[in-house]
Every structure is written in structure tokens, then in C-alpha cells.
N, C-alpha and C positions, 0 to 999 in steps of 0.2 A: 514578406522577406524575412529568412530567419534573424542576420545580424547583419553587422557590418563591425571587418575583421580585420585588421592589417598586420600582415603578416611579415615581420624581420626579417634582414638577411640571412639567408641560411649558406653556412659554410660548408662546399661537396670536399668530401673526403675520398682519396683513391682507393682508399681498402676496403674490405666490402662489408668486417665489422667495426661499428662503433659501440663504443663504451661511455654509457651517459654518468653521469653521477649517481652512486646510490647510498644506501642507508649502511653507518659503518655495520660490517659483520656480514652485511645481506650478500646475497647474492648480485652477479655482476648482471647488470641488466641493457642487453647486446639486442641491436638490432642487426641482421645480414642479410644482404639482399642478395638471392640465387637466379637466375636465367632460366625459363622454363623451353617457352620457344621465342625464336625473332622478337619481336615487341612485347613478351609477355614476360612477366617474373614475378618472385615472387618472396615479401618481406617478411621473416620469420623470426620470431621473439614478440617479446609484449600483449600475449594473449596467442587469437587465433591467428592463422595465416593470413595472410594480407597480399590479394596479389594488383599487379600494376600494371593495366595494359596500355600502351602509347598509341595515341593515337594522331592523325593528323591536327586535331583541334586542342589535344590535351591530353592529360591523364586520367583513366577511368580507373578508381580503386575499390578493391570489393574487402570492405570489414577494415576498419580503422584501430583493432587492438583496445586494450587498454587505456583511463584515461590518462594524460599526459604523455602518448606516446606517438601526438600528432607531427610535433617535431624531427623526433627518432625516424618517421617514416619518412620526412620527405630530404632527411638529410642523406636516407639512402637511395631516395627516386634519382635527386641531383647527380647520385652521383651516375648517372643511365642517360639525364635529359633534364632540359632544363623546362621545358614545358608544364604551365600549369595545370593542378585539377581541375578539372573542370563536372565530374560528377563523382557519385560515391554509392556504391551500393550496399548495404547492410542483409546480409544472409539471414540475421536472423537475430531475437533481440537483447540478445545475453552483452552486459557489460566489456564482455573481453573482445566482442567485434565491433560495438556501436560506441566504446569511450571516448572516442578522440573526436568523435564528429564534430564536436567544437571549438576545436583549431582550425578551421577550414574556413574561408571566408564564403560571404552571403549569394556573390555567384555560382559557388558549386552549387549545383543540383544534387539531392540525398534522392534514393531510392528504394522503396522496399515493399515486400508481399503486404496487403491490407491488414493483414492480421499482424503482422511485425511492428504495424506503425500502434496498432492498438495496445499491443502490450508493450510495448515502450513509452506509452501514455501511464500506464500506471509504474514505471520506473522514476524512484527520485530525483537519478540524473539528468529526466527532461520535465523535471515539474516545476511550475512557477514560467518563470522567465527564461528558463532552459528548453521551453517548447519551443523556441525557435531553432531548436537542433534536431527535431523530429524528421523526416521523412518528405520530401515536398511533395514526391510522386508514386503512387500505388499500384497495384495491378493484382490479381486475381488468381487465374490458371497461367497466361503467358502474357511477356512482355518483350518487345526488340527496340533495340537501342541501337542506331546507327546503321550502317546498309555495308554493301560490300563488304569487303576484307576486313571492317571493320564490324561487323554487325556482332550485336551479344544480344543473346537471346536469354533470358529470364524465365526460369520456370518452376513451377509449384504445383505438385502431386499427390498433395495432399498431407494429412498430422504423420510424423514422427517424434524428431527430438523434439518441437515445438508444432504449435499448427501454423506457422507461418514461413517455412522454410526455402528457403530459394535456391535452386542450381542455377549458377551463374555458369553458359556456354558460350564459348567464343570457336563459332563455327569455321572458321578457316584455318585455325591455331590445332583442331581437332580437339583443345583441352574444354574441361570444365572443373568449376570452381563449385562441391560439393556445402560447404560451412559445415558446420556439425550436424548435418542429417548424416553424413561420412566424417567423424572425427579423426578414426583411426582405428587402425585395428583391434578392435576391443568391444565389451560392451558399451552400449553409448550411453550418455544419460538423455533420460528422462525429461524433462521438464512437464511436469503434470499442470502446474500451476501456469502453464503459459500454451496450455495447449497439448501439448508432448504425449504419446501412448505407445505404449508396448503393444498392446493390440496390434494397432492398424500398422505401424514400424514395416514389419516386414511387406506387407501389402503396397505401403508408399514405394520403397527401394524396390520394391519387384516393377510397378510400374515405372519408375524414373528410368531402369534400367530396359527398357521395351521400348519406353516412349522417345527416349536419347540416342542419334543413331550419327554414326560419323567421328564418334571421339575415342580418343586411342589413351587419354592422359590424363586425372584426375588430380587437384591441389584437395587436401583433405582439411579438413578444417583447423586441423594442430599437427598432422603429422607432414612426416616429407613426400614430395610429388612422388606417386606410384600411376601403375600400368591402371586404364580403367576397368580391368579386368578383378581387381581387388574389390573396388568397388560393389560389381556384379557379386562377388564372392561376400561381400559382406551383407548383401540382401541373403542370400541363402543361410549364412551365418545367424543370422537373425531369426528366419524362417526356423530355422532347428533348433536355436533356442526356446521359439514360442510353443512349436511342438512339446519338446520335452514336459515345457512349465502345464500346459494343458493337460497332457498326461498323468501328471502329478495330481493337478485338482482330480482327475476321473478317480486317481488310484486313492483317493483321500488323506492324501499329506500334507500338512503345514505349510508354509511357505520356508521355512528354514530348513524343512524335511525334503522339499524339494530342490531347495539348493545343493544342500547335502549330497544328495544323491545324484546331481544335474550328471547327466553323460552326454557329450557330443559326438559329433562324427569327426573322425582322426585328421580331418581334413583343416581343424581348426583350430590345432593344438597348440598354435604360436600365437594363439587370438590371448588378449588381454580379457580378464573376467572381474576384474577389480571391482563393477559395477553391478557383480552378476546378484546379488542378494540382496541392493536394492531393485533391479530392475523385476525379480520374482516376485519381491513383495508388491511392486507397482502392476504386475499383470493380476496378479492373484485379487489383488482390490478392483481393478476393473472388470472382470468377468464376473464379480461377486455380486456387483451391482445391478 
């Protein structure tokens, strides 16, 4: 049993942001809760997206944000249902989706890819006596949660942004819940150290988007809900970036020489590249190898 956790009354508010206390000067730090479909929505601010699907038994939350922003979320679930969580899925093992797990009492159930639960072993946030906020239950290539209308299916395709990444599906919603293997339109990071490769990137997104059939609606991991057709679109995004980078090593350029020069296809020219000269220099070291 991870702990035992008693959770205060939480006051529902009608409006759909709240304003928590912050740091004088800092920015204002808002939680909003948006409607994706019927029972599904989805909590934005404090890290990654956080979506909330209701279910007969409870709340199923996929990525709990930032630490301290266990509160912030369920002052906005309240204000949708009064129903508790009852599990938690973590995409994946970056701080800004797995912080708050520790406001949750010892009944919820945490879930996450084997490999998430591992590299969230060597994070200081779950070391010591904070391993009881780790992960209770694992799974591999697929996992299903729940049956009928309610069923989420759990899936992992392999190393991208981490090698532990999950597509959270909620088969009758038609949506899925990408985490940052889909952050957003942009390049994505990396995490080498947890897994993460440019390499195989495109190859995972190519198969997720093969393998996943029925959903019309993607929650990105930080950005706002889009068509899953972006999605699709950012596996090829990817694909043309690794292209290019490979070309480069043929043509014997640096990796700054290939940045420099990176050309895509016009089809991507609203894509965010902020990451594009670290993610060069992280293919260029892997094929080097």
C-alpha cells in the first residue's frame, strides 16, 4: 500500500479557471478544465495535460501535472462530479505529468509502461519513502482497463520521447491521450537519459498510428485537443526530419552544419523547431555509435 492520505474538503468552483496562490511577480498559475467528449475532459495548466474520464466507479486521470497541483486538479474535476479517483495513469516519467501523485490517497490505483515505473525509480521525487507513490501496476506492449463504454486501452510502441511511453485510448470517446510522444507541434524532446531516441521516433509514431484505429481526437501532451490527424502528421514530421539529419551525416556535415541547413517539406512550416539543434545533435550521437 503506497500511503494513507486524507484528503480535505475541496471547494467546487463554477468557473472553469481557478487562480491558486503564486509567487509575488510570477506568473499566475490557473488551472481550466475544457470538455473534450461526454465524460471526457481535459485539465490544462501545471505542467502536461491532464485529462479526466468519469466513470461509473470513479475518476480515471491520465498525468497528474506538476508537484503541488494535486489539489488545482481536483478542484476542477469537482467542479464536473463529485466522484472519486479511483486510478491514475502516468504517460510517462517526466515530473510535469507524474508530480502530484502524492496527493491522491492509497486506494487509487497508479499505472504505468514497465519501463516508466523504472525510471521514476531513479527520480528523487520517488526515492526514500516516496516510493510509495510509484506505479502499483505495469504492463508492456498493451493493457485494458475497464470493459464496455468504458474500456481504456493502454498502449506502448515502442522508444520515442522516453522508452516508456503510453497512448492512453478511450475506445468509445474515439479519443486518445498521446503524453509527450505527441507534445505538440514542434520538435519534441528527447529524453535520452530515460530512454528517448531520435532514431527510432519516427518508426514508433509510424507504428502507433497503424496500430490505433477508431479515433478521430488526440489530447497532446501540452498542447490543445486536435484532429488525430495531426498526430498522423507529426509522425511523417518526424520521419522528414530524420531524413534530412541522415543526409547530412552522408553529405559530411557537423551537426550545427546540419542544422543550419535543415530543409523540410512546406507542409511543416507552422511546426515549432525550438528543439531542432538539440534533437540533431542527439541523432548525430546515436548513429555515431
Amino acid at each position: 500500500m503506497r500511503r494513507f492520505f486524507l484528503i480535505g474538503v475541496l471547494v467546487a468552483f463554477g468557473a472553469a479557471g481557478i487562480m491558486a496562490r503564486q509567487p509575488a511577480g510570477g506568473p499566475p498559475q490557473v488551472a481550466e478544465i475544457l470538455k473534450v467528449k461526454d465524460n471526457l475532459y481535459v485539465v490544462k495548466g501545471g505542467g502536461g495535460n491532464t485529462a479526466a474520464f468519469i466513470t461509473r466507479a470513479g475518476v480515471v486521470l491520465v498525468d497528474t501535472k506538476l508537484a503541488n497541483w494535486g489539489e488545482r486538479i481536483m478542484q476542477q474535476v469537482r467542479t464536473v462530479t463529485d466522484k472519486p479517483v479511483t486510478t491514475i495513469i502516468n504517460t510517462h516519467t517526466h515530473g510535469d505529468h507524474t508530480g502530484s501523485n502524492e496527493y491522491f490517497p492509497a486506494s487509487v490505483e497508479v499505472v504505468a509502461h514497465v519501463n516508466t515505473k523504472a525510471n521514476m525509480e531513479k527520480m528523487p521525487a520517488f526515492a526514500g519513502e516516496k516510493a510509495q507513490f510509484l506505479p502499483d501496476r505495469t504492463y508492456t506492449d498493451r493493457l485494458t482497463l475497464g470493459s464496455g463504454d468504458e474500456r481504456i486501452e493502454l498502449r506502448h510502441f515502442g522508444p520515442g520521447h522516453t522508452n516508456g511511453d503510453t497512448i492512453v485510448v478511450f475506445p468509445a470517446l474515439r479519443v486518445a491521450h498521446t503524453g509527450d510522444l505527441f507534445a505538440g507541434l514542434g520538435t519534441p524532446l528527447i529524453d535520452t537519459k530515460n530512454g528517448g531516441t531520435g532514431v527510432a521516433y519516427p518508426e514508433t509514431l509510424k507504428k502507433a498510428a497503424a496500430g490505433i484505429s477508431g479515433v478521430d481526437t488526440v489530447i497532446p501532451g501540452h498542447a490543445d485537443v486536435m484532429p488525430w490527424s495531426r498526430f498522423v502528421e507529426f509522425g511523417q514530421f518526424n520521419a522528414a526530419f530524420l531524413a534530412a539529419v541522415q543526409q547530412a551525416i552522408k553529405d559530411g556535415k557537423t551537426a550545427e552544419e546540419a542544422f543550419a541547413g535543415l530543409k523540410l517539406p512546406e507542409q511543416f512550416k507552422d511546426y515549432q523547431i525550438g528543439r531542432g539543434q538539440a534533437n540533431v545533435s542527439a541523432i548525430y550521437a546515436e548513429l555515431k555509435k
